[in-house]
KOLDODO-824152 format. One record per residue: residue number from 0; residue in one letter; y, x, z of N, C-alpha, C in turn. Coordinates in pm, whole numbers, always signed. Example, Ala and Ser with C-alpha at 12.3 -4.5 7.8 and 13.67 -1.06 7.14 Angstrom:
2
NODE    i  aa    n_py    n_px    n_pz   ca_py   ca_px   ca_pz    c_py    c_px    c_pz
NODE    0   A    -569   +1319    +780    -450   +1230    +780    -330   +1320    +780
NODE    1   S    -225   +1285    +708    -106   +1367    +714      +3   +1290    +787
END
This chain:
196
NODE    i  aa    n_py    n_px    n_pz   ca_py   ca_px   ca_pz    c_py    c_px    c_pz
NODE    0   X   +3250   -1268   +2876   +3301   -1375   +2793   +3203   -1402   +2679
NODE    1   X   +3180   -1528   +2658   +3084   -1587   +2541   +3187   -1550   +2363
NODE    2   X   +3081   -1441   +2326   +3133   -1468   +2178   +3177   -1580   +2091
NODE    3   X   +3259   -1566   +2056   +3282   -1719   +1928   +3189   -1771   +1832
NODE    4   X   +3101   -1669   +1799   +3011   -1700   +1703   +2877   -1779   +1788
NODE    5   X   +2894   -1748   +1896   +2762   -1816   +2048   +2810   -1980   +2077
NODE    6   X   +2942   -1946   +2059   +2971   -2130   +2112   +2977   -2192   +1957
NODE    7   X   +3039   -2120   +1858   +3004   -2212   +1738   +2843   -2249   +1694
NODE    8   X   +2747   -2167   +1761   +2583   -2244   +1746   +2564   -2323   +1841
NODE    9   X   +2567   -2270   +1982   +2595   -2375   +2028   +2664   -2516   +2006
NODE   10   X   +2758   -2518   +1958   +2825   -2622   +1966   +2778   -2734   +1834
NODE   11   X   +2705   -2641   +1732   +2624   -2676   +1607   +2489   -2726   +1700
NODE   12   X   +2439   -2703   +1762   +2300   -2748   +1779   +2332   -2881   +1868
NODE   13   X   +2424   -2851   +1991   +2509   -3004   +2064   +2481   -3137   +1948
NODE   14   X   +2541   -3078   +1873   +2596   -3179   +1746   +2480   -3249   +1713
NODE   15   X   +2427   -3133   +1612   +2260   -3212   +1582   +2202   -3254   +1668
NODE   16   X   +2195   -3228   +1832   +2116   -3346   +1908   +2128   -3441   +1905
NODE   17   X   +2262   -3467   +1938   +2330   -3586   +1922   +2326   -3696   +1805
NODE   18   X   +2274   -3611   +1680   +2328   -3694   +1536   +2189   -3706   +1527
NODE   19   X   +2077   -3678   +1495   +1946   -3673   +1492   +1874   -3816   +1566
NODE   20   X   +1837   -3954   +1520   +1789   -4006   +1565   +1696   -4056   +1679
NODE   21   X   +1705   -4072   +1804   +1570   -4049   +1900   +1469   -3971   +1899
NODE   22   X   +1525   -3831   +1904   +1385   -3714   +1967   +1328   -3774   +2074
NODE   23   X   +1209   -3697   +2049   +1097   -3728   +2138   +1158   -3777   +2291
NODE   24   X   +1264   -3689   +2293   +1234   -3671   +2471   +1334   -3773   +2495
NODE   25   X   +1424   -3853   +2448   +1442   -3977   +2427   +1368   -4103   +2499
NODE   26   X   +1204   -4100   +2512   +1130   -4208   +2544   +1005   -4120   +2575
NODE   27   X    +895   -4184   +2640    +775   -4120   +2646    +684   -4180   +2567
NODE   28   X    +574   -4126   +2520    +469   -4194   +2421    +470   -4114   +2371
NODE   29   X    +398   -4182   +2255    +392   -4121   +2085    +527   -4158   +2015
NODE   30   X    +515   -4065   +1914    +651   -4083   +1843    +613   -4169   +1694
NODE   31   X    +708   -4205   +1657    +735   -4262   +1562    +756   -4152   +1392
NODE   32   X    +773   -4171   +1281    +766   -4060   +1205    +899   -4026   +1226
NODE   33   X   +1010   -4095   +1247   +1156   -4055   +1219   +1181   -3939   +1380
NODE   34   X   +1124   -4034   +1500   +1129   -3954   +1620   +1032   -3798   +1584
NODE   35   X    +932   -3803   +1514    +861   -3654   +1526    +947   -3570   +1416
NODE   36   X   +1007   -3592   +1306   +1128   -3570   +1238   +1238   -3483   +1325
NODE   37   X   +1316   -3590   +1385   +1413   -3574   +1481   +1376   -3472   +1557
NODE   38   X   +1279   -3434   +1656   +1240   -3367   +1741   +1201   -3241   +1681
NODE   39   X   +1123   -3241   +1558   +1087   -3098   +1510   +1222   -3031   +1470
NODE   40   X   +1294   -3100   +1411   +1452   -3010   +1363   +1558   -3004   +1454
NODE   41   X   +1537   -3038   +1591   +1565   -2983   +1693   +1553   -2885   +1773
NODE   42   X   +1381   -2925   +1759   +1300   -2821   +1842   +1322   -2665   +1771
NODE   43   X   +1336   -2669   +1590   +1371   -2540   +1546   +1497   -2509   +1566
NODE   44   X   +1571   -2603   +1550   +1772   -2555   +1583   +1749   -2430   +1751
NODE   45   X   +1705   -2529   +1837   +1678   -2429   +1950   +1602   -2330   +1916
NODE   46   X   +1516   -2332   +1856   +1375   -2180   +1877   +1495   -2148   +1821
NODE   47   X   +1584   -2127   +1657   +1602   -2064   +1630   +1747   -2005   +1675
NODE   48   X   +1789   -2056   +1794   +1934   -2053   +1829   +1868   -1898   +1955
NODE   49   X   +1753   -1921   +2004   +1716   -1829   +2113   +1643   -1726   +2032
NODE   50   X   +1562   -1721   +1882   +1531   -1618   +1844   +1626   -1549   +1816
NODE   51   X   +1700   -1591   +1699   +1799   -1533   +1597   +1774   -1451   +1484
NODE   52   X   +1702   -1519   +1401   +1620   -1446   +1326   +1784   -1437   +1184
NODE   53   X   +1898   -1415   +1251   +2004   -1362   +1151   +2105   -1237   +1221
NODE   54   X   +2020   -1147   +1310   +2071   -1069   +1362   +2005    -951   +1267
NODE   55   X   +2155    -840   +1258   +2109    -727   +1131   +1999    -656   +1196
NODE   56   X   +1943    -646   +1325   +1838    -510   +1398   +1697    -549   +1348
NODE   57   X   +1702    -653   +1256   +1549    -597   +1151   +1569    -512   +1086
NODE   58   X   +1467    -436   +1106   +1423    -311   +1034   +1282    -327    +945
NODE   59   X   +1234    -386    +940   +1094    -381    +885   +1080    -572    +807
NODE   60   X    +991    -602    +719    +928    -667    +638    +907    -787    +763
NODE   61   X    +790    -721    +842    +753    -777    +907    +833    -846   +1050
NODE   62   X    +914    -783   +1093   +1005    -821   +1208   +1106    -921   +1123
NODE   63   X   +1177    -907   +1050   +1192   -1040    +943   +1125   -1200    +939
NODE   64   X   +1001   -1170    +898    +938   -1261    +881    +862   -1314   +1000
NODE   65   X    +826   -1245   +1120    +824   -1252   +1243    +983   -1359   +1304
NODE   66   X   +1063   -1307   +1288   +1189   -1416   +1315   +1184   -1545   +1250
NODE   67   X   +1142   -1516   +1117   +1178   -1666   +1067   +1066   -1742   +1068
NODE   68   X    +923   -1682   +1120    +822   -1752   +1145    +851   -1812   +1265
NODE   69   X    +847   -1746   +1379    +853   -1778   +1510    +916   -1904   +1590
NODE   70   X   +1049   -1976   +1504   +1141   -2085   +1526   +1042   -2242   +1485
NODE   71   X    +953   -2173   +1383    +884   -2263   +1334    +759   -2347   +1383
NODE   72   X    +705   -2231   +1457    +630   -2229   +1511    +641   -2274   +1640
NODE   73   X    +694   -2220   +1689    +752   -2324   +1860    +809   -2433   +1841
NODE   74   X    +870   -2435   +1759    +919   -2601   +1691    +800   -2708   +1686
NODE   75   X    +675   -2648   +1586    +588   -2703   +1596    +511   -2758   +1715
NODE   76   X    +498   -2675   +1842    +440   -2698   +1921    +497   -2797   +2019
NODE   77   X    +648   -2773   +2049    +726   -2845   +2090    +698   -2991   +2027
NODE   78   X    +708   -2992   +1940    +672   -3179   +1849    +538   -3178   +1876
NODE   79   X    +438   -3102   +1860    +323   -3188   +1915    +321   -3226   +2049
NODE   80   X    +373   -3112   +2173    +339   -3175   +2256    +414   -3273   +2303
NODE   81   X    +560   -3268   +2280    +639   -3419   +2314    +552   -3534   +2179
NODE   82   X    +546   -3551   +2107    +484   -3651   +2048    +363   -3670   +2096
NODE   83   X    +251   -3636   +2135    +133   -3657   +2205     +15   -3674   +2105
NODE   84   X     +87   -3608   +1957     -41   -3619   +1840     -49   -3725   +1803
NODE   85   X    -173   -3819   +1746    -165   -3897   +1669    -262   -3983   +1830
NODE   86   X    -176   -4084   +1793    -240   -4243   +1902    -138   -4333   +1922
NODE   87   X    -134   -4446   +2007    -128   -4567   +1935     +28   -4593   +1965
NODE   88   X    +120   -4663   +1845    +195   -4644   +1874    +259   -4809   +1902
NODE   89   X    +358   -4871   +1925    +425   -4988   +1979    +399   -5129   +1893
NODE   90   X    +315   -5056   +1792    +325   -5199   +1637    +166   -5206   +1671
NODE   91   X     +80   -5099   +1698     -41   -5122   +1763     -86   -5188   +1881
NODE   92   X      +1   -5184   +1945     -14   -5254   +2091    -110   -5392   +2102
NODE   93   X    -236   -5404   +2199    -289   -5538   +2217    -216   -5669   +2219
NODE   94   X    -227   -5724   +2199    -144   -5854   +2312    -266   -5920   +2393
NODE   95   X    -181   -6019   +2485    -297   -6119   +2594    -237   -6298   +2600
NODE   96   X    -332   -6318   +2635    -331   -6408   +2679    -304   -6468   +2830
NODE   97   X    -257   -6317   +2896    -197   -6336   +3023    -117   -6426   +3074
NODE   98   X    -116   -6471   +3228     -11   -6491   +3252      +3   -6471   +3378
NODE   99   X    +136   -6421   +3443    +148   -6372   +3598    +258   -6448   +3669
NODE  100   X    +225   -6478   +3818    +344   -6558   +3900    +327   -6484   +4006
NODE  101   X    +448   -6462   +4030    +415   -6425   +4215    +452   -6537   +4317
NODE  102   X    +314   -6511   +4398    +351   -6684   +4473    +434   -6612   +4602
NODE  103   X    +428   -6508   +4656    +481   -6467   +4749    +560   -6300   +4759
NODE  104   X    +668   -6312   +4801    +732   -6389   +4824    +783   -6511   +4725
NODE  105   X    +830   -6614   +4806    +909   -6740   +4692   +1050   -6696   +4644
NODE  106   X   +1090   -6791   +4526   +1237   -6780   +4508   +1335   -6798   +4602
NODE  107   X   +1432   -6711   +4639   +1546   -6706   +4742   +1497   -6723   +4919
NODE  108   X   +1338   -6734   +4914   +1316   -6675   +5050   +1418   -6525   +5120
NODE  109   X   +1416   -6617   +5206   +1451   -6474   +5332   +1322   -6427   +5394
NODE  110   X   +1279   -6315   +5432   +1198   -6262   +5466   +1228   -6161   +5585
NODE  111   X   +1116   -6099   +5688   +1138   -5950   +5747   +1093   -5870   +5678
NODE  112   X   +1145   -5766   +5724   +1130   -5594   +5619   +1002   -5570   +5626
NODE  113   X    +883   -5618   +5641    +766   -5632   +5599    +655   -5753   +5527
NODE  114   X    +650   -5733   +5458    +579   -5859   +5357    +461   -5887   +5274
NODE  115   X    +377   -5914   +5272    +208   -5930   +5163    +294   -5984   +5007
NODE  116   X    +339   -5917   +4921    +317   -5996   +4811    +190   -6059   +4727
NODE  117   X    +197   -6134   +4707     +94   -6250   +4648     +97   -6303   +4487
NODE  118   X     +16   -6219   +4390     +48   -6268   +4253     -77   -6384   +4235
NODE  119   X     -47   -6408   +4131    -144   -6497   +4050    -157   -6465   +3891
NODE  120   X    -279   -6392   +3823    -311   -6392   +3728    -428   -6474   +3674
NODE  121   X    -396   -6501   +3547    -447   -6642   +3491    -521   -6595   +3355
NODE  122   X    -619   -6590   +3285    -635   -6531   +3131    -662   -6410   +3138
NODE  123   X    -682   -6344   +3262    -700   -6161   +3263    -755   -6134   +3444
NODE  124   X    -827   -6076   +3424    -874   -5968   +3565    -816   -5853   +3548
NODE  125   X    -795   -5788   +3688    -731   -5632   +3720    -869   -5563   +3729
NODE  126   X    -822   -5467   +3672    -942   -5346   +3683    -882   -5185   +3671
NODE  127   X    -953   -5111   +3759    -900   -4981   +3735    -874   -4914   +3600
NODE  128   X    -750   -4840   +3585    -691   -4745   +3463    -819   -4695   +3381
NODE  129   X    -829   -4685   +3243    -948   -4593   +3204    -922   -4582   +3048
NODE  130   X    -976   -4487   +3014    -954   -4472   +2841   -1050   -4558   +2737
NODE  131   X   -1013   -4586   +2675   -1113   -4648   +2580   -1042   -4775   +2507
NODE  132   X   -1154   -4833   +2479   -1051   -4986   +2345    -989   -5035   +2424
NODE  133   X    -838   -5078   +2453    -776   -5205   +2525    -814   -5325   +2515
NODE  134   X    -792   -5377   +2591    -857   -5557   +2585    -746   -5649   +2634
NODE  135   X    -755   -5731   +2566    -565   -5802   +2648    -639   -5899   +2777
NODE  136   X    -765   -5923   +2792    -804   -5967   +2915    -831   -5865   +3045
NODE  137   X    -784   -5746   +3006    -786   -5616   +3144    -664   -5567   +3150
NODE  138   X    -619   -5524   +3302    -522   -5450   +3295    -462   -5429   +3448
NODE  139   X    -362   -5396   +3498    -344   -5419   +3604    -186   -5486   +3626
NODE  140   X    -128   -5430   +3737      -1   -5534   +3771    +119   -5402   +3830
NODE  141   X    +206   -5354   +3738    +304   -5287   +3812    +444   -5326   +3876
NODE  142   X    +435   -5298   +3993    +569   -5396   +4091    +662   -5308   +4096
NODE  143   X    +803   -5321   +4092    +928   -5275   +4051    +964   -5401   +4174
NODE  144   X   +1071   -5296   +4271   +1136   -5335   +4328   +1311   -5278   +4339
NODE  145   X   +1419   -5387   +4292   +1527   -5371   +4301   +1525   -5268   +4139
NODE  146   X   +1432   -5308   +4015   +1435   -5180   +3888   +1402   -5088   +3911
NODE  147   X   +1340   -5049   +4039   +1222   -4910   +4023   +1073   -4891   +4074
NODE  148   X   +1035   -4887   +4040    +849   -4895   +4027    +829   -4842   +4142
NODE  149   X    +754   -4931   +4190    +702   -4893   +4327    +514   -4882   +4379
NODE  150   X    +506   -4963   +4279    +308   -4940   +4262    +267   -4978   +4164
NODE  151   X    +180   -4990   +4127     +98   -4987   +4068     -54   -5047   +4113
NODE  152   X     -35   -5181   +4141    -144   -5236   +4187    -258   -5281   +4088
NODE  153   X    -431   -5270   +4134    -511   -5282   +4152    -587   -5393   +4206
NODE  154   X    -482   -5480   +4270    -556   -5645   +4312    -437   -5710   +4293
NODE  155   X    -454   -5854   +4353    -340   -5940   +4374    -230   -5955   +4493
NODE  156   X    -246   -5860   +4575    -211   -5804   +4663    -149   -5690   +4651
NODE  157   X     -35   -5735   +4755     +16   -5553   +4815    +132   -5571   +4904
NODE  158   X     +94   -5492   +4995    +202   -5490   +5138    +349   -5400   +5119
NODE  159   X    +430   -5440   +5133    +544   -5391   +5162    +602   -5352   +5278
NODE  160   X    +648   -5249   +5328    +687   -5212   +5489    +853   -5159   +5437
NODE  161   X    +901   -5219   +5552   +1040   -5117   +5612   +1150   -5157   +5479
NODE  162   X   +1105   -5280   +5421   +1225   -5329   +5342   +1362   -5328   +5408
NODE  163   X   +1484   -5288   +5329   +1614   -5296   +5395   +1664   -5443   +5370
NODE  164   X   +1771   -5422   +5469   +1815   -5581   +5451   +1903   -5605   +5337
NODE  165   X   +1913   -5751   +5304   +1991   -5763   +5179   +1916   -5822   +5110
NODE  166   X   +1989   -5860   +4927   +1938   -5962   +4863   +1881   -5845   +4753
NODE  167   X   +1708   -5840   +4709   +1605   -5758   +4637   +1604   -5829   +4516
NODE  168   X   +1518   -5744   +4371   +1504   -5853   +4287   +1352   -5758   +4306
NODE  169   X   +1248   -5830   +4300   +1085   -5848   +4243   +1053   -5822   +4120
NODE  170   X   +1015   -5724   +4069    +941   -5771   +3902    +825   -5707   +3922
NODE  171   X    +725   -5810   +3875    +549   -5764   +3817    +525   -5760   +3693
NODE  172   X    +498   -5684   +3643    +448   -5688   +3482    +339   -5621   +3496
NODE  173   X    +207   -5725   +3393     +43   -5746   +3388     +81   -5620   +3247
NODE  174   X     -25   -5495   +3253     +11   -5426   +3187    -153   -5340   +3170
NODE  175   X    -156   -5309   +3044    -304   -5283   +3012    -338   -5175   +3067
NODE  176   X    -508   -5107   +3043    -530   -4987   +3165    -503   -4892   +3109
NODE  177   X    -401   -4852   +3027    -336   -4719   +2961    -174   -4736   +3016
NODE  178   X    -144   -4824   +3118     -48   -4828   +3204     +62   -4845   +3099
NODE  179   X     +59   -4875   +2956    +174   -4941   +2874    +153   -5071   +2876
NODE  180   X    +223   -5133   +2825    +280   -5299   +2869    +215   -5387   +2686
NODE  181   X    +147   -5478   +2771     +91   -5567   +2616    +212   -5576   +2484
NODE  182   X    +159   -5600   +2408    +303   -5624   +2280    +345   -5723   +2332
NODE  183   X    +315   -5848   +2373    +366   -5969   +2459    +364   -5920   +2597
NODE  184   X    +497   -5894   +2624    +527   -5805   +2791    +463   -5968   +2887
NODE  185   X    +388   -5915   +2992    +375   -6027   +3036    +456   -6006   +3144
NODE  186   X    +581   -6075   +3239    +653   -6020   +3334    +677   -6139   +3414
NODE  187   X    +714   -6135   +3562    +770   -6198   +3655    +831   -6181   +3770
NODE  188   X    +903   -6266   +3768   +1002   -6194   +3877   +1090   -6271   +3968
NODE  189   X   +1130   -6242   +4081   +1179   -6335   +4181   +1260   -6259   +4271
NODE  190   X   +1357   -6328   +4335   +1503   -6279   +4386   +1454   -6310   +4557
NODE  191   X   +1442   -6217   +4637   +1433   -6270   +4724   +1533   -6234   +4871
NODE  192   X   +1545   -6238   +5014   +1628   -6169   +5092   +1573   -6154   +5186
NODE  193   X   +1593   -5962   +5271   +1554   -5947   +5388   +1686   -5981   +5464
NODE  194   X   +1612   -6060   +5573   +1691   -6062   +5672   +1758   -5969   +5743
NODE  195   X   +1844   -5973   +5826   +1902   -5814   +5894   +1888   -5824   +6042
END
């Protein structure tokens, strides 16, 4: 049986997840100052819920201060590595001058469970992922089918096989080569149906 004093921290740290503004693990990226906030006084509620640096079996100076260091310290690490350190965060973002259509499939086409989609970008070339300055004239094209990502294309092209039947929704969004999305999302999207 769980002690009372185990579910009342528990049930204290529940709380503060909950009340604590968007921790890190909330979203992916970099964090924001309130999210690296949030996440570090989390990240110690836990270290210090699994150390317990308020149990009487210190004996020494050092095993003491060893406890109350230790929460801090994994706390710390925990916020750096969900925050990802210092880089660019959503108010930084490029914008473009993009713009994307998909010519194929069309609106409310019926189709077979195999298909070439066909975009059109206008104001930007695709080019492979890579680190360095963003440019709102580079980037590539990620396709979401039915709201879940399905590639990550590299041209204006890309084949689809073994679609099920029924009515799909399409979305492309032109998205820079650090695979986050311009401050001006560039997006498009089209409803289309496999036949059965």
């Amino acid at each position: 049986m769980i002690a009372p004093h185990r579910l009342r921290v528990a049930a204290f740290v529940a709380l503060a997840t909950l009340l604590v503004p968007a921790p890190a693990y909330a979203h992916a990226g970099h964090c924001t100052r309130p999210e690296t906030i949030s996440t570090f006084v989390v990240a110690v509620l836990v270290a210090a819920v699994l150390v317990r640096p308020w149990r009487r079996s210190m004996k020494s100076a050092s095993r003491t201060f060893n406890r109350l260091v230790i929460p801090l310290v994994l706390a710390a690490a925990v916020t750096v590595t969900a925050c990802g350190g210092k880089g660019r965060t959503s108010g930084a973002r490029p914008t473009t001058t993009a713009r994307l259509a998909i010519l194929q499939p069309t609106a409310n086409q019926v189709t077979g469970p195999d298909l070439t989609l066909q975009f059109r970008l206008i104001g930007a070339h695709v080019v492979q992922p890579s680190v360095g300055k963003l440019r709102g004239d580079e980037g590539h094209i990620h396709v979401s089918l039915d709201n879940k990502l399905i590639s990550m294309t590299y041209g204006t092209t890309q084949d689809l096989h073994g679609l099920a039947p029924g009515p799909h929704t399409l979305q492309a969004e032109f998205v820079a080569t650090d695979h986050q999305p311009f401050r001006n999302h560039v997006v498009a999207a089209v409803l289309f149906t496999v036949r059965s």
